[in-house]
N, CA, C and O atoms as a printed pandas DataFrame, in Angstrom:
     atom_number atom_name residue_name chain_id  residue_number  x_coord  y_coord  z_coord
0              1         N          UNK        A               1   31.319    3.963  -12.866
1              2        CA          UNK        A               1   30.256    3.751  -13.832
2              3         C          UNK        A               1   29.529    2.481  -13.470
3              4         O          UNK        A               1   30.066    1.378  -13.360
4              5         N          UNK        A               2   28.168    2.769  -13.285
5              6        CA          UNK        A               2   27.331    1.470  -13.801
6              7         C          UNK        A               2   26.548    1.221  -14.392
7              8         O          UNK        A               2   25.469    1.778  -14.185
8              9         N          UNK        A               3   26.690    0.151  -15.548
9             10        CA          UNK        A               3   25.766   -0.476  -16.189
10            11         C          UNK        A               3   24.577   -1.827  -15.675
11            12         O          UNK        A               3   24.945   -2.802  -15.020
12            13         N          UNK        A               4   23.300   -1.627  -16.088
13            14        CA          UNK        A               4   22.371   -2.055  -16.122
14            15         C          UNK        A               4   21.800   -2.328  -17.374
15            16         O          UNK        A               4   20.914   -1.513  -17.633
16            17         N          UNK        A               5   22.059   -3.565  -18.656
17            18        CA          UNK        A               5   21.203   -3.443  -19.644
18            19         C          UNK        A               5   21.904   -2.713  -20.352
19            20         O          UNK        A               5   23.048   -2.910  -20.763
20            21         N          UNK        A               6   21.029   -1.603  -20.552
21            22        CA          UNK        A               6   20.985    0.228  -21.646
22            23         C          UNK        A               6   21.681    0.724  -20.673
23            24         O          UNK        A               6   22.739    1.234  -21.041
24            25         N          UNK        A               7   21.429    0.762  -19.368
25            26        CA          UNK        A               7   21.007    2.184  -18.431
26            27         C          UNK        A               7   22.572    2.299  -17.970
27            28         O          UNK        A               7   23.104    1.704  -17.033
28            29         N          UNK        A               8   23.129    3.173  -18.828
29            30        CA          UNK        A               8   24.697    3.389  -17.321
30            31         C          UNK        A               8   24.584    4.900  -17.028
31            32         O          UNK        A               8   24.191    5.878  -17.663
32            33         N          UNK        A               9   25.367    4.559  -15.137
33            34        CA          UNK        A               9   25.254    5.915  -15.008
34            35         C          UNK        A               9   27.198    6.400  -14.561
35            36         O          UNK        A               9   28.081    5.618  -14.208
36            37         N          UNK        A              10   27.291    7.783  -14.742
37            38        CA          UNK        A              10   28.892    7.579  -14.274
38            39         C          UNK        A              10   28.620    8.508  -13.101
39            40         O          UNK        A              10   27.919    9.515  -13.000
40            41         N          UNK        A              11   29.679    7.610  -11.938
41            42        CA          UNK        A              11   29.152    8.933  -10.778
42            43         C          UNK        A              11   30.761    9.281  -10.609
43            44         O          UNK        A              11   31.691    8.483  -10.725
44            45         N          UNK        A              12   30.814   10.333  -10.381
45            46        CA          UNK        A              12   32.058   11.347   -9.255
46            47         C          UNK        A              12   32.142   11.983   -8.451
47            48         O          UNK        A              12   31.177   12.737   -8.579
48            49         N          UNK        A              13   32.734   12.298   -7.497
49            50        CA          UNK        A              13   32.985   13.103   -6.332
50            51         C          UNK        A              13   33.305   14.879   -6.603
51            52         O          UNK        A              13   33.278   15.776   -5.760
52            53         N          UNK        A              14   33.569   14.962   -7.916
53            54        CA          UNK        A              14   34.244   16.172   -8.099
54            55         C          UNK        A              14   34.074   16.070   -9.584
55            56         O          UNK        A              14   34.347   15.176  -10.386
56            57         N          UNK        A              15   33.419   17.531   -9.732
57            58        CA          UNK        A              15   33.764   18.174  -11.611
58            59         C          UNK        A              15   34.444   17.859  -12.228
59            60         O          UNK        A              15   34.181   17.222  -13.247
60            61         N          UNK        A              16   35.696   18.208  -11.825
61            62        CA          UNK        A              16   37.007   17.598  -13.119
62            63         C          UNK        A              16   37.194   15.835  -12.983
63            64         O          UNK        A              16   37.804   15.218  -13.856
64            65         N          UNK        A              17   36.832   15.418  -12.265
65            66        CA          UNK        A              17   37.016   13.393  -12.386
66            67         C          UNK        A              17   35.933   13.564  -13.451
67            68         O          UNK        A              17   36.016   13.294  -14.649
68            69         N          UNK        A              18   34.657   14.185  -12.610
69            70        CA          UNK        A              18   33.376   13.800  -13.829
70            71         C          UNK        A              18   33.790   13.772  -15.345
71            72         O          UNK        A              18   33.712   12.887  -16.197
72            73         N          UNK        A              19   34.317   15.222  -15.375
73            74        CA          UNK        A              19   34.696   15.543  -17.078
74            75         C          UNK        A              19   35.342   14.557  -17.566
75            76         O          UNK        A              19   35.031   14.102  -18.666
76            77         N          UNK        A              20   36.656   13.902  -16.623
77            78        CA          UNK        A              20   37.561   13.265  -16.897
78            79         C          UNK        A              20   37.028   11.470  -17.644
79            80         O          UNK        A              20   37.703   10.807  -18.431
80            81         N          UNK        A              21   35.709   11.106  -17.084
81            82        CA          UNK        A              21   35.484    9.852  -16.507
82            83         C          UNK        A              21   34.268    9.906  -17.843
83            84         O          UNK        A              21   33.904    8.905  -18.462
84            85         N          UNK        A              22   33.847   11.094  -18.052
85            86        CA          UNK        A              22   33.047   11.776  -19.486
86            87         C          UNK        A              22   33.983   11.187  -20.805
87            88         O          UNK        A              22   33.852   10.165  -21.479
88            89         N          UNK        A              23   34.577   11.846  -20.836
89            90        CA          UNK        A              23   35.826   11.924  -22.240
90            91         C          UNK        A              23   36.324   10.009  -22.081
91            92         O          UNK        A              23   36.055    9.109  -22.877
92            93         N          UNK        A              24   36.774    9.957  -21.322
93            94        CA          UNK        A              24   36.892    8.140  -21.002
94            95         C          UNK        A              24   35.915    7.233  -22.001
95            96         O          UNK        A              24   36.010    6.547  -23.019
96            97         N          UNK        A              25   34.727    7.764  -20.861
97            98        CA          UNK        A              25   33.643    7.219  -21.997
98            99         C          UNK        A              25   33.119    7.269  -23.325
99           100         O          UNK        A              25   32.764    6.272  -23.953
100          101         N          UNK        A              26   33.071    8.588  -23.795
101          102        CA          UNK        A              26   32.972    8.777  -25.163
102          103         C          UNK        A              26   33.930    8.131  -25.905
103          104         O          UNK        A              26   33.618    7.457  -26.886
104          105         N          UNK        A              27   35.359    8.304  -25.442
105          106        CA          UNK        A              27   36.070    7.572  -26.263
106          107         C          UNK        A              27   35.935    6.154  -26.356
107          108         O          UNK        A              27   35.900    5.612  -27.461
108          109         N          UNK        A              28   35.872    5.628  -25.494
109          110        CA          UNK        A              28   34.840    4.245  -25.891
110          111         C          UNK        A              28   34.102    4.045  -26.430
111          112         O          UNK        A              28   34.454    3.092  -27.125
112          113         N          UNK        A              29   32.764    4.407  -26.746
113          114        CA          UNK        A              29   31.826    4.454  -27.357
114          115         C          UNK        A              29   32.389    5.110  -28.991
115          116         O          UNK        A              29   31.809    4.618  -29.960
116          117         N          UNK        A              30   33.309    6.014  -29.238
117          118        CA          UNK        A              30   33.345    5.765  -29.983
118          119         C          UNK        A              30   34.473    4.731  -30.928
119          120         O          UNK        A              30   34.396    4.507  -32.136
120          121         N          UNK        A              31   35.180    4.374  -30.267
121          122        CA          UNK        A              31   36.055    3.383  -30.689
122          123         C          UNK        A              31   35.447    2.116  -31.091
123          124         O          UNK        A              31   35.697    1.474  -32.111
124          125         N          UNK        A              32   34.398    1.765  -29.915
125          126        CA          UNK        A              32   33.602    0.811  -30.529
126          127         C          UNK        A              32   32.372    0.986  -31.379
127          128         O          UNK        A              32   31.473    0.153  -31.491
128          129         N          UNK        A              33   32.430    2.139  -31.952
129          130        CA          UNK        A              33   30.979    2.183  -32.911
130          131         C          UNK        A              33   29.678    2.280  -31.969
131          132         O          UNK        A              33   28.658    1.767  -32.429
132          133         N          UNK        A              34   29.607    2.839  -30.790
133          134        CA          UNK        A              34   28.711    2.849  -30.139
134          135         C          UNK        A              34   28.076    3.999  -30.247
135          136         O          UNK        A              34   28.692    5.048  -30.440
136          137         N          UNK        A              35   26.438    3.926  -30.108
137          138        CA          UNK        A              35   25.690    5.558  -29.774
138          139         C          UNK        A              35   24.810    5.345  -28.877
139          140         O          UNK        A              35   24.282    4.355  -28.370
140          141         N          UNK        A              36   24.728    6.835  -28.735
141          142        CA          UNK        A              36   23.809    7.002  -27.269
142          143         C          UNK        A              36   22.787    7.702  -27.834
143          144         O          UNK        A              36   22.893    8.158  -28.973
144          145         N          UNK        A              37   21.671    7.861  -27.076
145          146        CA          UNK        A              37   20.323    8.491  -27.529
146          147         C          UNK        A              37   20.212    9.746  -26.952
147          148         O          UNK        A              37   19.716    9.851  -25.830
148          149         N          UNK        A              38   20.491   10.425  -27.385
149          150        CA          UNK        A              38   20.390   12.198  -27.080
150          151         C          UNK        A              38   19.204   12.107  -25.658
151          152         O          UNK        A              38   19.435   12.287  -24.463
152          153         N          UNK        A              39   18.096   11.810  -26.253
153          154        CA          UNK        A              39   17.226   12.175  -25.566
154          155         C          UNK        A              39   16.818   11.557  -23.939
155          156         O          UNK        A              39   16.137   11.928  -22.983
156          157         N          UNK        A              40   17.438   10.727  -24.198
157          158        CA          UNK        A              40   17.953    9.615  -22.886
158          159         C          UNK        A              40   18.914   10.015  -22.540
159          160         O          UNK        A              40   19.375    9.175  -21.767
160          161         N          UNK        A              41   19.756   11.068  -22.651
161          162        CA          UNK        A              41   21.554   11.371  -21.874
162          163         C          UNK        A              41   21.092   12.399  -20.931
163          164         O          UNK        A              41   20.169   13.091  -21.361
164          165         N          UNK        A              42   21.417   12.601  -20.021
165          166        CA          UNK        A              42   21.193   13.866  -18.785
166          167         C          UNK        A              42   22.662   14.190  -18.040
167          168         O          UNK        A              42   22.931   13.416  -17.122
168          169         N          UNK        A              43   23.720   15.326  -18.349
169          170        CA          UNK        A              43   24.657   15.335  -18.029
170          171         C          UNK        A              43   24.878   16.043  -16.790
171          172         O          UNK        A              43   23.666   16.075  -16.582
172          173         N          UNK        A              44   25.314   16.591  -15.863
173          174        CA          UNK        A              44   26.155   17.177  -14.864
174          175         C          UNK        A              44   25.034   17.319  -13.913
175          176         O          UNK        A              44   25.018   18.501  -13.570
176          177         N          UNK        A              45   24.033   16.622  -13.294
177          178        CA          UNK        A              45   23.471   16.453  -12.889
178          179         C          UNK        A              45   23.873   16.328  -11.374
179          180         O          UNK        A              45   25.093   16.220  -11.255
180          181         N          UNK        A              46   22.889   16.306   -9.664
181          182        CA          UNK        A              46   23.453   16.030   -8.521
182          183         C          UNK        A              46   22.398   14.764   -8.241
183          184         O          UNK        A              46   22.388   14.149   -7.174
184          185         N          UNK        A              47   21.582   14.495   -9.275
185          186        CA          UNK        A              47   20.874   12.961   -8.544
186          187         C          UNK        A              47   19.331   13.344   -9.723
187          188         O          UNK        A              47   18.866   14.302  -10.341
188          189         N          UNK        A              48   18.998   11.741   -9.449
189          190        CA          UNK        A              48   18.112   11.702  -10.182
190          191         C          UNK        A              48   17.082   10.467  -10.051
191          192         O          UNK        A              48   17.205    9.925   -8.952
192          193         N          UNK        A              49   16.053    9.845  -10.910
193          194        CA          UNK        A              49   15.925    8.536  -10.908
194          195         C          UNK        A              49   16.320    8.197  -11.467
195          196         O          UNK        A              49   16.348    8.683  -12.598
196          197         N          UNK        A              50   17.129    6.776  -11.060
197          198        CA          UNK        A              50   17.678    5.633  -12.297
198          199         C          UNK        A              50   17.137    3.905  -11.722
199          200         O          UNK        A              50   17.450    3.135  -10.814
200          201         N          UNK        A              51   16.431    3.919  -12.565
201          202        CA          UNK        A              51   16.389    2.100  -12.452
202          203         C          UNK        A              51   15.130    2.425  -11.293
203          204         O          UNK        A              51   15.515    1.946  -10.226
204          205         N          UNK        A              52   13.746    3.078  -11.123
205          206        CA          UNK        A              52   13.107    3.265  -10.087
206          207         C          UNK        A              52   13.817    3.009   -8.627
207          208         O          UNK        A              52   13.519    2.150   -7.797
208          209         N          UNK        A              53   14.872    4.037   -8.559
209          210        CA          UNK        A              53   15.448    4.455   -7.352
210          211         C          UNK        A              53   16.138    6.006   -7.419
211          212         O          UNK        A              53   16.789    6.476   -8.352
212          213         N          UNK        A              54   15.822    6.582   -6.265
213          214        CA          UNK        A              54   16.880    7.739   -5.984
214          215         C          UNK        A              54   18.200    8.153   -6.016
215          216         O          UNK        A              54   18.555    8.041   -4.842
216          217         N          UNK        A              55   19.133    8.561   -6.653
217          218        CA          UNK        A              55   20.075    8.460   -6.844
218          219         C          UNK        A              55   20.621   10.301   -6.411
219          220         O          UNK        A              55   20.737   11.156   -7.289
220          221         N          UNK        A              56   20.884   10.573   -4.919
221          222        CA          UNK        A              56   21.452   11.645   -4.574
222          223         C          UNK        A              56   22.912   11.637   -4.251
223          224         O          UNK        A              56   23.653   10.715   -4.592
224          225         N          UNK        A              57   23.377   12.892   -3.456
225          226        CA          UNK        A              57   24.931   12.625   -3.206
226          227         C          UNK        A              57   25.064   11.826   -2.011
227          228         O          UNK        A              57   26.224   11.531   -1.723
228          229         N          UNK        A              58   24.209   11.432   -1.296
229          230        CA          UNK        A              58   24.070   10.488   -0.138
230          231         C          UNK        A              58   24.040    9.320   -0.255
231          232         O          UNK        A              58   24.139    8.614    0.748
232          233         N          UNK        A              59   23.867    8.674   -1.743
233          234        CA          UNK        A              59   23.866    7.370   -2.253
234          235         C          UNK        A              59   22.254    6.753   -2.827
235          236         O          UNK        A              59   21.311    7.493   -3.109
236          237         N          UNK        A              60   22.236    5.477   -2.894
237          238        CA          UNK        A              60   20.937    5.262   -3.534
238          239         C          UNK        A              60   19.778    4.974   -2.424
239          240         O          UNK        A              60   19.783    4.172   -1.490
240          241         N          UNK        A              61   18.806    5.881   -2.835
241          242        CA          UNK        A              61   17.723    5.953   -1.539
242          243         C          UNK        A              61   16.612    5.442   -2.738
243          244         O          UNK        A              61   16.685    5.345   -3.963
244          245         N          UNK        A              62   15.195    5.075   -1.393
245          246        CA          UNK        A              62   14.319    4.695   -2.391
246          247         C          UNK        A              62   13.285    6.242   -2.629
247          248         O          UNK        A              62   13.132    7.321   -2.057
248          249         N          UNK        A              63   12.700    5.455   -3.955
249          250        CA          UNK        A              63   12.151    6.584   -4.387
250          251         C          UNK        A              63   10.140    6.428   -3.814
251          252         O          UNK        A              63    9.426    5.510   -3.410
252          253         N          UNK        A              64    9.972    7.778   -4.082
253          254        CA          UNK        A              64    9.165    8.146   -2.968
254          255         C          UNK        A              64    7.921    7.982   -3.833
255          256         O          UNK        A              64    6.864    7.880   -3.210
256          257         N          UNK        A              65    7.871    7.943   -5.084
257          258        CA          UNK        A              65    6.784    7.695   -5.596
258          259         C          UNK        A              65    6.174    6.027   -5.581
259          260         O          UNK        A              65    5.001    5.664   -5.664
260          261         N          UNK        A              66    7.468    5.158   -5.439
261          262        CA          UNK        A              66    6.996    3.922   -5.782
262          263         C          UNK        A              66    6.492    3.275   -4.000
263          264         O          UNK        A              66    6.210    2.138   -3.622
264          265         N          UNK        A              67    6.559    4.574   -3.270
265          266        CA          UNK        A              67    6.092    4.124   -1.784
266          267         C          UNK        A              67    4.538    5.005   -1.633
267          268         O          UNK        A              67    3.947    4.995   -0.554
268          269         N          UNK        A              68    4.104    5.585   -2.575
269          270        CA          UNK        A              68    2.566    5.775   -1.906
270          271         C          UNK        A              68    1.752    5.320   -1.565
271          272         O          UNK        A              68    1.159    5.715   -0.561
272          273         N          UNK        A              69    1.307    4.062   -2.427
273          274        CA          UNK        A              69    0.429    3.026   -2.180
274          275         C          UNK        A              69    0.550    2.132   -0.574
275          276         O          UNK        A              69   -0.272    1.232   -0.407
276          277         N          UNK        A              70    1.167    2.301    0.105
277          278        CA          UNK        A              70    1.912    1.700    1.107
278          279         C          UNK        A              70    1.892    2.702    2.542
279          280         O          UNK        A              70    1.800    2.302    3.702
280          281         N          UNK        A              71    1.988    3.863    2.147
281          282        CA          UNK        A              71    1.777    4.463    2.804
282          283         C          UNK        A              71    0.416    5.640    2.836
283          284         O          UNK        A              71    0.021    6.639    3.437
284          285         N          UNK        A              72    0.141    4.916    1.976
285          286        CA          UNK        A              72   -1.577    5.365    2.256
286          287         C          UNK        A              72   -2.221    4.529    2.642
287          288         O          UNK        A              72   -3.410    4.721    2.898
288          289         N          UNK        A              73   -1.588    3.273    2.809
289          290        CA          UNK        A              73   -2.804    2.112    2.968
290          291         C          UNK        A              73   -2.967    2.263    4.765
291          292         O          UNK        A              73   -2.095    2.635    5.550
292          293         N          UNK        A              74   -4.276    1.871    5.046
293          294        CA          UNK        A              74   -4.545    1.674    5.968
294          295         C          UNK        A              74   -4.528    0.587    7.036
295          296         O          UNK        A              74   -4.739   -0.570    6.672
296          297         N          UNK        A              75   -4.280    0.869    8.412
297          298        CA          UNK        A              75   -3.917   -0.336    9.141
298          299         C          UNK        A              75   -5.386   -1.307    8.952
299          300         O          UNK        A              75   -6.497   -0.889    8.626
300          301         N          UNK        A              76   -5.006   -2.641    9.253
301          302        CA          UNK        A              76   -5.823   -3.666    9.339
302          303         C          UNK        A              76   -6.608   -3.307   10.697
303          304         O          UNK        A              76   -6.087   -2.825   11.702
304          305         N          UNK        A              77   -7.963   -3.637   10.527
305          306        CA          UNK        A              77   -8.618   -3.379   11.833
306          307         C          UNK        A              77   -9.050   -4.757   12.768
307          308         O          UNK        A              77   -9.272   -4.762   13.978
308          309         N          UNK        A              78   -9.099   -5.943   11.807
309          310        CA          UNK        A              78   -9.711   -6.933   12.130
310          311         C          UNK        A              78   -8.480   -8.266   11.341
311          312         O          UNK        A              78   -7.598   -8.164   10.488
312          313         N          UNK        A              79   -9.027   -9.466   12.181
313          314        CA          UNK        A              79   -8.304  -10.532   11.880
314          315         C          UNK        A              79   -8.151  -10.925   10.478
315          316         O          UNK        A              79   -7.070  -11.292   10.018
316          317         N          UNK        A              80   -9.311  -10.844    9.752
317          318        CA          UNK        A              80   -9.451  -11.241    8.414
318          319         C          UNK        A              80   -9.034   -9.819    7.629
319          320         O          UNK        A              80   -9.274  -10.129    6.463
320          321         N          UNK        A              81   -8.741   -8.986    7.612
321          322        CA          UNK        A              81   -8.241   -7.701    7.311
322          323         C          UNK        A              81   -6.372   -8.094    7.448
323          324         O          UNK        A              81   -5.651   -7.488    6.655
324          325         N          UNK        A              82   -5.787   -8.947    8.308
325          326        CA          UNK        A              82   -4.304   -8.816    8.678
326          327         C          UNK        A              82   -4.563   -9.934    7.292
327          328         O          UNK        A              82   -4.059   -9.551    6.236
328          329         N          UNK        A              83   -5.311  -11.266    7.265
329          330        CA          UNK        A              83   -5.187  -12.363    6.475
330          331         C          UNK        A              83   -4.877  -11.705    5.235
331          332         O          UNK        A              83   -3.719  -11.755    4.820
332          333         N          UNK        A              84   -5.851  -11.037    4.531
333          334        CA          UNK        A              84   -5.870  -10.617    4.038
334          335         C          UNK        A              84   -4.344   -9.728    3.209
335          336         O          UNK        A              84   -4.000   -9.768    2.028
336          337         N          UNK        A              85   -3.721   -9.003    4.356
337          338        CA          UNK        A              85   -3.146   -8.606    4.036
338          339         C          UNK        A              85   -1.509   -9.551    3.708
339          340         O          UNK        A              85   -0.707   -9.485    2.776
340          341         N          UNK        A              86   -1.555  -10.470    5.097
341          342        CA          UNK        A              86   -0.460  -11.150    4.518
342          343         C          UNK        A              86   -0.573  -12.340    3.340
343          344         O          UNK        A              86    0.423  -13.028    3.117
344          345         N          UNK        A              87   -1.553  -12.515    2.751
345          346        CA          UNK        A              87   -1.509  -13.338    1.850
346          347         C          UNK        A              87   -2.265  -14.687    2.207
347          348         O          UNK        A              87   -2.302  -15.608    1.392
């Protein structure tokens, strides 16, 4: 499991840990008076975004939306065009 803030996510290798590592948690949450927001929970999932990153079974990759701008941009043609670009 990791927490960020709000944001936790639980990862497993296998269905039954997941379930297992599920029930763990609830029982926490409810022992301590804790709730979760329905509409914010996404269960048995194989990847997703969390925290503007990719989250597959390959581990955390970046996400592809927060790279368009970057890869649409165009090369510098001229000296004051590189200035420019580095700041």
């Amino acid at each position: 499991m990791e927490v960020y803030v709000d944001d936790m996510i639980i990862k497993s290798e296998a269905f039954d840990q997941h379930l297992t590592y599920l029930i763990e948690i609830f029982d926490q949450h409810h022992r301590y008076s804790m709730r979760l927001n329905p509409a914010k929970c996404i269960f048995g999932v194989k990847g997703g975004k969390f925290l503007g990153f990719m989250l597959t079974h390959r581990g955390i990759e970046v996400n592809p939306d927060k790279c368009v701008g970057i890869l649409s941009m165009r090369s510098p043609k001229n000296l004051k065009e590189v200035q420019h670009l580095v700041g």
